[in-house]
C-alpha positions, 0 to 999 in steps of 0.5 A: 630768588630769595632761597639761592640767597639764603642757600648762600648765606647758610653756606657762607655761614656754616663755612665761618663755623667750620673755620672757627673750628679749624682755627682753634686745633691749628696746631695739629693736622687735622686743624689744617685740613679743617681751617681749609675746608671751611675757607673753601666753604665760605669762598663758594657761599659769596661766589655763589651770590655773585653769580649772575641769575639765569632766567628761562 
């Protein structure tokens, strides 16, 4: 349980690094495609630490 946690956040963080990033070359295309890609990241980081636990 507590590594699907951590993966989480590791993913959520980096998606905010990656964001930054974008946000900084904003003014060229590139920043775009970057801003969003890091959004993306930080979207599937916290959805994946609502996701209900399935247990076998």
């Amino acid at each position: 349980m507590r590594k699907k946690t951590t993966t989480s956040w590791l993913v959520t963080g980096l998606g905010t690094v990656v964001s930054s990033l974008g946000a900084l070359f904003r003014r060229r295309r590139l920043g775009a495609g970057i801003l969003g890609f890091g959004l993306a990241h930080v979207l599937l980081g916290v959805l994946d630490m609502f996701r209900p636990k399935v247990r076998r």
